[in-house]
KOLTI-5719 format. One record per residue: y, x, z of N, C-alpha, C, O, CB in turn; chain; residue number from 0; residue in three letters. Coordinates in Angstrom, 1 decimal. Glycine has a CB too. Layout:
N
 n.north n.east   n.up ca.north ca.east  ca.up c.north c.east   c.up o.north o.east   o.up cb.north cb.east  cb.up c   k   r
       Y      X      Z        Y       X      Z       Y      X      Z       Y      X      Z        Y       X      Z A NUM ALA
...
***
This chain:
165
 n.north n.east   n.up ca.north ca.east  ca.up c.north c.east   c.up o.north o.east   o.up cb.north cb.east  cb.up c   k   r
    13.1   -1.6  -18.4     12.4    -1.0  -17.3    11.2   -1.9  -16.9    11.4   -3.1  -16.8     13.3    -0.7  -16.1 A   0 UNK
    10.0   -1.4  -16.6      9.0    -2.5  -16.5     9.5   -2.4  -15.0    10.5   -1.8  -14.5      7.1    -2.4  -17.0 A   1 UNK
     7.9   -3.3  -14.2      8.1    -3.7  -12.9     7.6   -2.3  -12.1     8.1   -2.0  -11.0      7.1    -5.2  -12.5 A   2 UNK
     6.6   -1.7  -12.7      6.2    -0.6  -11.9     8.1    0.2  -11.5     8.5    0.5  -10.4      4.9     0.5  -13.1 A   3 UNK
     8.6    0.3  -12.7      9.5     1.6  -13.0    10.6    0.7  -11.8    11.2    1.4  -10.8     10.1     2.0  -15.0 A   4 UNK
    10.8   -0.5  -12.0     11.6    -1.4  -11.2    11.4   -1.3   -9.7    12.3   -1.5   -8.9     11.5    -2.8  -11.5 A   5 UNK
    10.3   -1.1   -9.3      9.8    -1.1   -7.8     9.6    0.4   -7.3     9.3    0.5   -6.1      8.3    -2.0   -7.6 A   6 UNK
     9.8    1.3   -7.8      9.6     3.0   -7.4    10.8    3.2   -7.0    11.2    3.9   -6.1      9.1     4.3   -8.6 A   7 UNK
    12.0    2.1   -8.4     13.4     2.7   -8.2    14.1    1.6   -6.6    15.0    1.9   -5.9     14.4     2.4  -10.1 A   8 UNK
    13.5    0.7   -6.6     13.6     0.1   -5.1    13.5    1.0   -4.0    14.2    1.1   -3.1     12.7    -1.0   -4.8 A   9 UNK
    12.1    1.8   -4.2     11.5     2.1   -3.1    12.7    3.6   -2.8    13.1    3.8   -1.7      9.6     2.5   -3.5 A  10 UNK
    13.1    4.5   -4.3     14.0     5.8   -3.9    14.8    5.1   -3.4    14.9    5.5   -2.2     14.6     6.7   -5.0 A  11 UNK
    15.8    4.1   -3.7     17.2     3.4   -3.3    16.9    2.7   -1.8    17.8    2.9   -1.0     17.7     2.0   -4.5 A  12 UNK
    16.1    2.2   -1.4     15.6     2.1   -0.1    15.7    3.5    0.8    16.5    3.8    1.7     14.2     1.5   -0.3 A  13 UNK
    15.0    4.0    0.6     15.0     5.4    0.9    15.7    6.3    1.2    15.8    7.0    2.2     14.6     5.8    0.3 A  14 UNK
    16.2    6.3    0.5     17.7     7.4    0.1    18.5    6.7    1.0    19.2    7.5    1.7     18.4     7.4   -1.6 A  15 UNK
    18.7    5.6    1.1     19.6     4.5    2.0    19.5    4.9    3.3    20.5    5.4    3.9     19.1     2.9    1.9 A  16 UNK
    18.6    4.8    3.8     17.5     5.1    5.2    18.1    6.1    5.2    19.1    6.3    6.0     15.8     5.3    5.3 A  17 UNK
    17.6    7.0    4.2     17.5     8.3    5.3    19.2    8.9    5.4    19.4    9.7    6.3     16.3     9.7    4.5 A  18 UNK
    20.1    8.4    4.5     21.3     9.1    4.1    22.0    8.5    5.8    22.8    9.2    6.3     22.1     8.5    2.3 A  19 UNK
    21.6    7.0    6.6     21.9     6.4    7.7    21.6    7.5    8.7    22.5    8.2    9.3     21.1     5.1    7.8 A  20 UNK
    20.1    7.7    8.7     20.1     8.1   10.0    19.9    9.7    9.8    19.1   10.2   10.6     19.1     7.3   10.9 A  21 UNK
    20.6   10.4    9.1     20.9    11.6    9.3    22.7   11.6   10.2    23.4   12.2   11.0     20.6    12.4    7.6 A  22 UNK
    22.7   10.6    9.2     24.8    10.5    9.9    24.2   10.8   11.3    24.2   11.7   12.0     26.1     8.5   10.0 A  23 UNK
    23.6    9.4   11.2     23.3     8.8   13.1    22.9   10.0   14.1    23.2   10.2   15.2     21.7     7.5   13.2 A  24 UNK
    22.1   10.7   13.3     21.5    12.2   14.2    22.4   12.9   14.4    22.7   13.3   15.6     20.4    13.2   13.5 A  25 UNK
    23.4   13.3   13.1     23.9    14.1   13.5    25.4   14.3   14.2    26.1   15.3   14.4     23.6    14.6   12.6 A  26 UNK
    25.5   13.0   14.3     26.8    12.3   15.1    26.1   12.5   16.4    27.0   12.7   17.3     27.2    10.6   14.6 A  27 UNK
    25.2   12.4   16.8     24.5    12.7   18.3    24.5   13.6   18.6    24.9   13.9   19.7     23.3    12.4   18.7 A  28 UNK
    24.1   14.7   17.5     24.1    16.3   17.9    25.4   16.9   17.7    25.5   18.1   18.0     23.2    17.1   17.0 A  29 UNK
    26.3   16.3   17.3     27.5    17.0   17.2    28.4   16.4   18.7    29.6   16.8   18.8     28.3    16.6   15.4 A  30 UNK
    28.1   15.8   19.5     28.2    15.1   20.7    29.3   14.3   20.7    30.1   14.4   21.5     28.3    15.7   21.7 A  31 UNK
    29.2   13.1   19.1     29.4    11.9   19.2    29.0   11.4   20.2    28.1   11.8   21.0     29.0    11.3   18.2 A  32 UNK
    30.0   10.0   20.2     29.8     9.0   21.3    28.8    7.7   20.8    28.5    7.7   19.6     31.3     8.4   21.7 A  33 UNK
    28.4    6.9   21.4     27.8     6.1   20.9    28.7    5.1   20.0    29.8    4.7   20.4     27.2     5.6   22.0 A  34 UNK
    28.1    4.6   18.6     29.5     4.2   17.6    29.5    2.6   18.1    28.8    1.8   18.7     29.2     4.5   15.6 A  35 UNK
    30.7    2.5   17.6     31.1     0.9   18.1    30.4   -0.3   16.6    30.4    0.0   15.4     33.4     0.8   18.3 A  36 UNK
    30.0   -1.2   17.2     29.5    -2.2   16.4    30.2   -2.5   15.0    29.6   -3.0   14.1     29.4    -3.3   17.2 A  37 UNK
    31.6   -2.3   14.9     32.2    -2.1   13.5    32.0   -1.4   12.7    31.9   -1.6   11.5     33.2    -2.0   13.5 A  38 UNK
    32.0    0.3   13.5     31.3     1.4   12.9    29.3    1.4   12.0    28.9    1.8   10.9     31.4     2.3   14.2 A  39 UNK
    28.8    0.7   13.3     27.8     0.7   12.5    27.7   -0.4   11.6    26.6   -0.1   11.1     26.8     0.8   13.1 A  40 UNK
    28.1   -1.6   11.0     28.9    -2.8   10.6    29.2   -1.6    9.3    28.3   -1.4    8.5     30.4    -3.6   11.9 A  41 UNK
    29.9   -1.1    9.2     30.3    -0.3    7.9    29.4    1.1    7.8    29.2    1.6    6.8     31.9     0.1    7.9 A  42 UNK
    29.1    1.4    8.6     27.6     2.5    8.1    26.5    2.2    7.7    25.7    2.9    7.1     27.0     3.2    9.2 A  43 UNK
    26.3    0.6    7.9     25.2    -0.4    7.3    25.6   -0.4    6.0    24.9    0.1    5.2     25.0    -2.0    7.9 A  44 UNK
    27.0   -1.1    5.5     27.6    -1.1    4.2    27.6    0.0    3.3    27.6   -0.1    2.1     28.8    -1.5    4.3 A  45 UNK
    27.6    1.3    4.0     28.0     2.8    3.5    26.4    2.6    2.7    26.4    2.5    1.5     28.3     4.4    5.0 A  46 UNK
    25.5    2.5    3.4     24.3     3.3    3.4    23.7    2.5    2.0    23.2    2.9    0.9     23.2     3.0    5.0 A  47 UNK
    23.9    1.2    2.7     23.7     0.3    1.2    23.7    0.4    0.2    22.9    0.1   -0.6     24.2    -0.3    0.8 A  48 UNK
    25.2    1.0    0.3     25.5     1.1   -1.2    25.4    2.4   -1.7    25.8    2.8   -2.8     26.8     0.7   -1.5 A  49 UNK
    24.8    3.1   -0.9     24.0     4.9   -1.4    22.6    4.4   -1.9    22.0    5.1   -2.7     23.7     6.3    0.3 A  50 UNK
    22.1    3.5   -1.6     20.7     2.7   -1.5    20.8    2.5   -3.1    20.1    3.1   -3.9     20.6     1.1   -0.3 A  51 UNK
    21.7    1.5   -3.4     22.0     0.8   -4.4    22.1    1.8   -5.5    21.1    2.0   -6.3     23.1    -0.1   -4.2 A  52 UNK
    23.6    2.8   -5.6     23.3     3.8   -6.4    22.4    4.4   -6.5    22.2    4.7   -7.7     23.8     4.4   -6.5 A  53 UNK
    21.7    5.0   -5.7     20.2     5.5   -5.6    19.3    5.1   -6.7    18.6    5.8   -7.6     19.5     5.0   -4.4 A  54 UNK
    19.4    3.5   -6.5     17.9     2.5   -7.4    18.5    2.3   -8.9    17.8    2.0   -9.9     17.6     0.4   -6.6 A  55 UNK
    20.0    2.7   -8.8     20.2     2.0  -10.1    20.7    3.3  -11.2    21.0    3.0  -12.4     21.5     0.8   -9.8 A  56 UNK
    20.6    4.3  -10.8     21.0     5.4  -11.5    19.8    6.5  -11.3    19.1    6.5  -10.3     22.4     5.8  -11.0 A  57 UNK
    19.9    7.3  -12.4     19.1     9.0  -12.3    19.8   10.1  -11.8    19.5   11.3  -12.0     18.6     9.6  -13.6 A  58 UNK
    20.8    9.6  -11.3     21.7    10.9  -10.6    20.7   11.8   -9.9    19.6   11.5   -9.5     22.9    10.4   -9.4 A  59 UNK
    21.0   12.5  -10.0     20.1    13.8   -8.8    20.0   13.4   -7.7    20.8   12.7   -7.1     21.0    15.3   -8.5 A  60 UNK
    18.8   13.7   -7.1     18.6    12.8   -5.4    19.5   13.8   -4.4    20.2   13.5   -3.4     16.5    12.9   -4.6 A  61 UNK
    19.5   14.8   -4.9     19.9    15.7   -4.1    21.9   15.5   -3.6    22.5   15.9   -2.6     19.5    17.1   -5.1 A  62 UNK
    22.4   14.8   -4.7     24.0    14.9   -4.9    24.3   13.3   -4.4    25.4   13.1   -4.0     24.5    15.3   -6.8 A  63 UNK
    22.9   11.9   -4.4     22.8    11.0   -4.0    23.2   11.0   -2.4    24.1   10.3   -1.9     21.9    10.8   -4.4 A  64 UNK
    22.3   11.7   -1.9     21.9    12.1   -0.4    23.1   12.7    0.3    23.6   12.2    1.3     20.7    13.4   -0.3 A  65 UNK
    23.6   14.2   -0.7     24.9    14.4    0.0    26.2   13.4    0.4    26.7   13.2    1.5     25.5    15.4   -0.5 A  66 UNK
    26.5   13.0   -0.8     27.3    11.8   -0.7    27.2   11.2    0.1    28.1   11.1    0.9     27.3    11.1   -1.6 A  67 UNK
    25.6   10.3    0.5     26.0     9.6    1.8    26.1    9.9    3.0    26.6    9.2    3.8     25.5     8.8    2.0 A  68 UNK
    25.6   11.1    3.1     25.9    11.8    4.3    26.9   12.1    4.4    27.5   11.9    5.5     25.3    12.7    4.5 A  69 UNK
    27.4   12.7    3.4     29.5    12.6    3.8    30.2   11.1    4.2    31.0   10.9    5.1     30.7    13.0    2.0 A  70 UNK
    29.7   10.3    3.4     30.6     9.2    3.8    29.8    8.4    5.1    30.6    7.5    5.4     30.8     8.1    2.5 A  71 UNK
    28.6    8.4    6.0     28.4     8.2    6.8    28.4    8.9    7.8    28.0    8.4    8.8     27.9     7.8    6.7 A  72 UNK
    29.0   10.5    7.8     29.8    11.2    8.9    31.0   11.1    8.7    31.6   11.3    9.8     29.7    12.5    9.0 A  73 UNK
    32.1   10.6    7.5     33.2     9.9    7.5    33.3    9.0    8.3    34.4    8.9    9.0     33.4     9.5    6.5 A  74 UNK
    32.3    7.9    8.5     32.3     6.5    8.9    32.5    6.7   10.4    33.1    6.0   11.1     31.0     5.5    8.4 A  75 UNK
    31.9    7.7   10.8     31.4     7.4   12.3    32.3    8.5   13.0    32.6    8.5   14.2     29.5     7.7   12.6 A  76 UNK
    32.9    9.7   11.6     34.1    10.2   12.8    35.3    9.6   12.8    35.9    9.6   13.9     34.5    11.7   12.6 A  77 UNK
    36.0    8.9   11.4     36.9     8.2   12.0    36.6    6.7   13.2    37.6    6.1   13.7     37.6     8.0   10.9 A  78 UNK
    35.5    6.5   13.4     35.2     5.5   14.6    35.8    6.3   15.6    37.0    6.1   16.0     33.6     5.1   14.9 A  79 UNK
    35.2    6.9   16.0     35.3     8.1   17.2    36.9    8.8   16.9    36.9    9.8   17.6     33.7     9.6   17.1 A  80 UNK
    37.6    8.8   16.5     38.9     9.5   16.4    39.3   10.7   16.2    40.4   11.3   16.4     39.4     9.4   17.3 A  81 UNK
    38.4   11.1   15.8     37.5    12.9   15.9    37.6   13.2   14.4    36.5   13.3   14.0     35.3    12.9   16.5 A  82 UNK
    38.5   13.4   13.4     38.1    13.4   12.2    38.2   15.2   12.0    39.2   15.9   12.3     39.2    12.3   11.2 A  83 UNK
    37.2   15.7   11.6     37.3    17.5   12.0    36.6   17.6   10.5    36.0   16.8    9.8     35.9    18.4   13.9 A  84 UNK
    37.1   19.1   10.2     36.4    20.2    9.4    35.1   20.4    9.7    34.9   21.1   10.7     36.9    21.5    9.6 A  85 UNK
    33.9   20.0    9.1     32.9    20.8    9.1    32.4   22.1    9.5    32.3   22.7    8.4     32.8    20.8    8.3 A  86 UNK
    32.1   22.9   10.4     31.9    24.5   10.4    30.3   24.6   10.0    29.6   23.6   10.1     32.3    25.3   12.1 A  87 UNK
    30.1   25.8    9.6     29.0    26.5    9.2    28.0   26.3    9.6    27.0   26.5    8.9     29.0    27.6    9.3 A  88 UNK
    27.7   25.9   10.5     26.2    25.4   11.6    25.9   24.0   11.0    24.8   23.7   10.6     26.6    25.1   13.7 A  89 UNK
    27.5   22.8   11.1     27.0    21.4   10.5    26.5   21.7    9.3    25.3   21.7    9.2     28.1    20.2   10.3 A  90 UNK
    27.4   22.0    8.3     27.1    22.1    6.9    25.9   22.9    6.5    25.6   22.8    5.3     28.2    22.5    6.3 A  91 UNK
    25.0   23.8    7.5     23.9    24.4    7.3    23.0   22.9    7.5    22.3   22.6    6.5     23.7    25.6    8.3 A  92 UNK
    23.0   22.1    8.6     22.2    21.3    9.6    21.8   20.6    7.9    20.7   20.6    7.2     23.3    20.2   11.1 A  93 UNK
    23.3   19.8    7.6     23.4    19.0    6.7    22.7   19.4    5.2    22.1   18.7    4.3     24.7    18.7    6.6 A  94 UNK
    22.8   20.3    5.2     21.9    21.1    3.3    21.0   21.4    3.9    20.4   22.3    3.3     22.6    22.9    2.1 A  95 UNK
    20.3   21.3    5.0     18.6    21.7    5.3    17.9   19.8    5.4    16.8   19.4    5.1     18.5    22.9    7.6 A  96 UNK
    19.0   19.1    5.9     18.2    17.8    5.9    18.5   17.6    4.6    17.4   17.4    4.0     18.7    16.6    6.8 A  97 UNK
    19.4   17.5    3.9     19.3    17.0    2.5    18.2   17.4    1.5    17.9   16.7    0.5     20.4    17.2    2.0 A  98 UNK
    17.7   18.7    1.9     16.5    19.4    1.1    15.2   18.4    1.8    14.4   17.8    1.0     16.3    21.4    1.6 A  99 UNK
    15.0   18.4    3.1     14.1    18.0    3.4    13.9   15.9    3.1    12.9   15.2    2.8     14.3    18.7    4.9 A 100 UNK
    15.3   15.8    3.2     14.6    14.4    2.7    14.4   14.2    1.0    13.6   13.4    0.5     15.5    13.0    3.3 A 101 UNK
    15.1   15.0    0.3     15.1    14.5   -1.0    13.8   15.1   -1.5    13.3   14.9   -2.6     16.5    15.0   -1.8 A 102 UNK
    13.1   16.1   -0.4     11.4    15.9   -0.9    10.4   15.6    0.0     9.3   16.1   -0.1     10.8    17.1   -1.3 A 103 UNK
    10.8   14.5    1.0     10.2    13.4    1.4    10.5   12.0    0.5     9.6   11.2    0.4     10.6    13.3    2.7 A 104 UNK
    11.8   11.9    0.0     12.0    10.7   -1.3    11.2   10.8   -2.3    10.3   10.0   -2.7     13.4    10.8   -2.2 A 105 UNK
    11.6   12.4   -2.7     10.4    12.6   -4.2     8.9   12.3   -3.5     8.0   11.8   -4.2     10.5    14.6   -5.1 A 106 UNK
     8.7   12.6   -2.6      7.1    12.4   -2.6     6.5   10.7   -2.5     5.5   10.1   -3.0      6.4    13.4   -1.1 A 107 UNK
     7.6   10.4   -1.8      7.2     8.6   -2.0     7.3    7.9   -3.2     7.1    6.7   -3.3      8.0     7.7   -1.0 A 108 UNK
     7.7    8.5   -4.0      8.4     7.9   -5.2     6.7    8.6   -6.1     6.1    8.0   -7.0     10.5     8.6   -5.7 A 109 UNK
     6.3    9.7   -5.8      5.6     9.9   -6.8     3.8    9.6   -6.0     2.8    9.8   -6.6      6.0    11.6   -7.4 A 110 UNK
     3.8    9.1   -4.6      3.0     8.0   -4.0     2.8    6.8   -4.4     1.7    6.2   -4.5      3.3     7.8   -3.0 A 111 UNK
     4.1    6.3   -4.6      4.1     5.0   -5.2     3.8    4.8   -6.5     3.2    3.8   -6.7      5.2     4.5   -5.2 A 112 UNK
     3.9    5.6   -7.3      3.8     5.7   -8.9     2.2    5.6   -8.9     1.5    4.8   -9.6      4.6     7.2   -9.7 A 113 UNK
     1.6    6.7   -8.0     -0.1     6.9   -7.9    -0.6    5.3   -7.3    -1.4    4.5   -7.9     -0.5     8.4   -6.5 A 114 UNK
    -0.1    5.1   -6.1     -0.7     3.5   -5.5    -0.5    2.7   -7.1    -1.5    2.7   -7.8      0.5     2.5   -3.8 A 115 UNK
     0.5    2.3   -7.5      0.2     1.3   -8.5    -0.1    1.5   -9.6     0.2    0.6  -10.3      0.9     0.7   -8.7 A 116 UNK
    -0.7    2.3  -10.0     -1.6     3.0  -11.0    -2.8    3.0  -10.7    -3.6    2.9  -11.6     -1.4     4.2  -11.3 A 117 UNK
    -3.4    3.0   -9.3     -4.4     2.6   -9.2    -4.4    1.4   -8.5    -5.6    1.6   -8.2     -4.9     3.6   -8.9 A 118 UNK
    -4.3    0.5   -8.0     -3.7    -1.1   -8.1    -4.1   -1.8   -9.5    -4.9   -2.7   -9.6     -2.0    -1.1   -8.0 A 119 UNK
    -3.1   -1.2  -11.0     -3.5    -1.4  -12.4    -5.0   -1.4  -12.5    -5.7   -2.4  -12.9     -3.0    -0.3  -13.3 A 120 UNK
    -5.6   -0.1  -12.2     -6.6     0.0  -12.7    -7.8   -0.5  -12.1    -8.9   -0.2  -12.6     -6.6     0.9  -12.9 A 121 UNK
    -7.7   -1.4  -10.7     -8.4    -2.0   -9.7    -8.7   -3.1   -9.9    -9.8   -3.7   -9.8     -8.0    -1.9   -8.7 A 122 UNK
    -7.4   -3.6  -10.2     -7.0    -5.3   -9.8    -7.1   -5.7  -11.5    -6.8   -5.1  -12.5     -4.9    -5.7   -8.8 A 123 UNK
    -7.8   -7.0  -11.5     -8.1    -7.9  -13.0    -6.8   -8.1  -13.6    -5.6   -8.0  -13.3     -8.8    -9.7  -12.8 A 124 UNK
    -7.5   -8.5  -14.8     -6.3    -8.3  -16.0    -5.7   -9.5  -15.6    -6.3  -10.1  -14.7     -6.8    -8.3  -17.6 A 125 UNK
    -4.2  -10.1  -16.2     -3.6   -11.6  -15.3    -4.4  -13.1  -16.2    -4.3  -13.3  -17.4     -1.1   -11.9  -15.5 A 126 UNK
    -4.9  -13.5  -15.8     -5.6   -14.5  -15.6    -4.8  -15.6  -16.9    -3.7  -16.1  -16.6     -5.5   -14.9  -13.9 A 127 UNK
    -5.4  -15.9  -18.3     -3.7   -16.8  -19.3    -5.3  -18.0  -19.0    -6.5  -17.8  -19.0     -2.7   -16.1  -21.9 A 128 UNK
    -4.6  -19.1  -18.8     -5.4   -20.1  -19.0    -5.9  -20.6  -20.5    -4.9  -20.9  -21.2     -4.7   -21.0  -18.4 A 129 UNK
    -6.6  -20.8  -21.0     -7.1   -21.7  -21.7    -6.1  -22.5  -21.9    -5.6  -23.0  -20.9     -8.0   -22.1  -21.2 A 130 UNK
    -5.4  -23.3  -23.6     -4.7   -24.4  -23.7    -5.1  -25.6  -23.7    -6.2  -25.7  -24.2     -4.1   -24.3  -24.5 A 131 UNK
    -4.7  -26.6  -23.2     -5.2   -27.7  -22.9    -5.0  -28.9  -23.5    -3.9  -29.5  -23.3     -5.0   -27.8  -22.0 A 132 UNK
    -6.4  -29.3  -24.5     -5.6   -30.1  -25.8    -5.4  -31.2  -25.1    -5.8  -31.6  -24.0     -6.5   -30.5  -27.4 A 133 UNK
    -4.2  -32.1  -26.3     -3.2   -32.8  -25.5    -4.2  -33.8  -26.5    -4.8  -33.7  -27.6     -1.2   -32.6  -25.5 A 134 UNK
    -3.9  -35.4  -25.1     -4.7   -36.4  -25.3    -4.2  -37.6  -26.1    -3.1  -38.0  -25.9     -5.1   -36.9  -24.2 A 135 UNK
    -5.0  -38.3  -27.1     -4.1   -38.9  -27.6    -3.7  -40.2  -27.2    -4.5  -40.6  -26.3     -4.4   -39.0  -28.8 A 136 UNK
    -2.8  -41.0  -27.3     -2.1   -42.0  -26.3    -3.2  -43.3  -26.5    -3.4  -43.7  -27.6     -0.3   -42.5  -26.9 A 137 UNK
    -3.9  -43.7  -25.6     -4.6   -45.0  -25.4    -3.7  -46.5  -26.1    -2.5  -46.9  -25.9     -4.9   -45.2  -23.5 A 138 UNK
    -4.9  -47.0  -27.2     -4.0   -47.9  -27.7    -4.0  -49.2  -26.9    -5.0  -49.6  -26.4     -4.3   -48.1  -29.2 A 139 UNK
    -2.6  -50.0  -26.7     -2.0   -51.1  -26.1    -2.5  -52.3  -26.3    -2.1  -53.0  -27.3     -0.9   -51.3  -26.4 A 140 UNK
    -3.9  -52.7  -25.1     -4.4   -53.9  -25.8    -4.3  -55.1  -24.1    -4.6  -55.1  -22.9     -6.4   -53.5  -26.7 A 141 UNK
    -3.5  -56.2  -25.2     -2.8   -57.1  -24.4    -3.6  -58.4  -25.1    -3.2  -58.9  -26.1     -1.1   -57.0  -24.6 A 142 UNK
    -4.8  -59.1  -24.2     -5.4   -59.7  -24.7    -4.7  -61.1  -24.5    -4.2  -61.4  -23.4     -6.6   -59.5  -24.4 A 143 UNK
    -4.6  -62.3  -26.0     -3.4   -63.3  -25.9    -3.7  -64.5  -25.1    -3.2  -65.5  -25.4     -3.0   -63.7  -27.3 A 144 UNK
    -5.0  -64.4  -23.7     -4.9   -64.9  -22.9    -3.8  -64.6  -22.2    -2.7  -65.1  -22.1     -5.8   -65.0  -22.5 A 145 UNK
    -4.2  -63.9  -21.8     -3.1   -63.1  -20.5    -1.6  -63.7  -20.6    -1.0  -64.2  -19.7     -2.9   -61.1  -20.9 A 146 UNK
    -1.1  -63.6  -22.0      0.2   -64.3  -22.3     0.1  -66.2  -21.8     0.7  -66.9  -21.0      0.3   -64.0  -24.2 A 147 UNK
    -0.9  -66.4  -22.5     -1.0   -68.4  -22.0    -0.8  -68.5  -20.7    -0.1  -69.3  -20.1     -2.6   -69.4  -22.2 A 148 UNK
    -1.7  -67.3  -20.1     -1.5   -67.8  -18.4    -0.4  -67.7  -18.4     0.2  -68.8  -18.5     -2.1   -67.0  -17.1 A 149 UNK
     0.6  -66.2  -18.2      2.0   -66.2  -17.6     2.9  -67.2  -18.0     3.7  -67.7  -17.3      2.7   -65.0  -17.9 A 150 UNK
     2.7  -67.8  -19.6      3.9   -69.2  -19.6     3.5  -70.4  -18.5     4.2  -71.2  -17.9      3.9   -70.1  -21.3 A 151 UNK
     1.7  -70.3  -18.7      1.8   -71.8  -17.2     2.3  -71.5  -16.3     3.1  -72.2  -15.7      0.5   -72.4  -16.4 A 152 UNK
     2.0  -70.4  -15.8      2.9   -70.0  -14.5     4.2  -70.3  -14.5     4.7  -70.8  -13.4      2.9   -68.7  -14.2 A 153 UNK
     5.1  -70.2  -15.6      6.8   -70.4  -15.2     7.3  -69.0  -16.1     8.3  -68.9  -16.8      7.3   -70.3  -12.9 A 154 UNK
     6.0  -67.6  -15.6      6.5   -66.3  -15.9     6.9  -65.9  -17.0     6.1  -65.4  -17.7      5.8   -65.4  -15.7 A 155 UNK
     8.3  -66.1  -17.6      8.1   -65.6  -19.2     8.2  -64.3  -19.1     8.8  -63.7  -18.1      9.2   -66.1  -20.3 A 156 UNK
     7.6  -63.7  -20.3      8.0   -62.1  -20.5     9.2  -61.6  -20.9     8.9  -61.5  -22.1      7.3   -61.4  -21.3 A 157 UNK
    10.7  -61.0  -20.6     11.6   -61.3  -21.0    12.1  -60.3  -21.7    11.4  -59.4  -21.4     12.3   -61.7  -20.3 A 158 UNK
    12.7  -60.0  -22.3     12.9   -59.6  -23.7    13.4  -60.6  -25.2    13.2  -61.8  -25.3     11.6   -59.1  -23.9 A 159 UNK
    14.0  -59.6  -26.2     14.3   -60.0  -27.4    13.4  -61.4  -27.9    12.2  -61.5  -28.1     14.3   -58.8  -28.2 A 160 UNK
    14.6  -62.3  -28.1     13.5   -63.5  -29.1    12.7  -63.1  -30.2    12.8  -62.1  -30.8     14.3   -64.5  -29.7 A 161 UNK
    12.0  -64.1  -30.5     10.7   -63.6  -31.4    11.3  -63.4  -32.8    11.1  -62.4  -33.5      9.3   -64.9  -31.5 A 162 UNK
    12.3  -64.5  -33.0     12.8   -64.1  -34.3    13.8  -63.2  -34.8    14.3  -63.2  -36.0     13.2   -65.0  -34.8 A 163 UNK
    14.2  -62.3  -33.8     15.0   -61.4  -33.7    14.6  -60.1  -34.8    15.4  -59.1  -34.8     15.0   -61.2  -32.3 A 164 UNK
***
């Protein structure tokens, strides 16, 4: 998968994450949920995540993505609330009218994004390879045999292996 294909599929799994969150969240308000307790949203963060994740990492249908987390983040937040109920005809309408509506607000960002970096490609310079850089050859070792007379007057020997070694 290149980087383009790698970052669209961030952007659906991001997305899909989001929005699969705060449809629960809405519609736990409109169904006159209580405000959820910090554990609840603590695992509706985790829920959402990992709708996020399958999202980015699979071609499943956006549509079957979306429901899923909307079931399991109206799972999450009715067993918080103690309230675990049947669905009637009005939620499950609410719920297949948002799921239409975001899974073509997903598709359209996903095929926004595809357009921005395509034209990004075709804007921005080619990547920059440097020039190689010939390697230098090693300066030869010149130890002129004064230098040595001084350090023995001094006391300094150079220490190392004897000469006849």
């Amino acid at each position: 998968m290149s980087t383009a294909e790698n970052f669209v599929a961030r952007v659906r799994g991001g997305f899909t994450g989001a929005t699969s969150g705060a449809v629960s969240i809405a519609a736990h308000a409109l169904g006159g949920g209580g405000t959820p307790t910090q554990s609840a949203v603590a695992l509706l963060i985790a829920t959402t995540l990992a709708v996020g994740v399958v999202a980015a990492g699979t071609r499943l249908p956006l549509a079957g993505v979306l429901v899923a987390g909307q079931v399991l983040g109206h799972l999450v937040l009715s067993f918080d609330a103690g309230h675990a109920h049947i669905p009637g005809p009005a939620m499950i309408a609410g719920h297949a009218a948002a799921t239409a509506v975001a899974a073509l607000l997903v598709a359209a960002a996903e095929r926004g994004c595809r357009i921005a970096i395509a034209a990004l490609r075709r804007v921005a310079p080619k990547p920059f390879t440097p020039l190689p850089v010939p390697v230098a050859a090693p300066a030869p070792s010149f130890r002129p045999p004064v230098l040595r007379g001084l350090l023995r007057s001094a006391g300094i020997v150079p220490r190392g292996p004897p000469v006849t070694v």
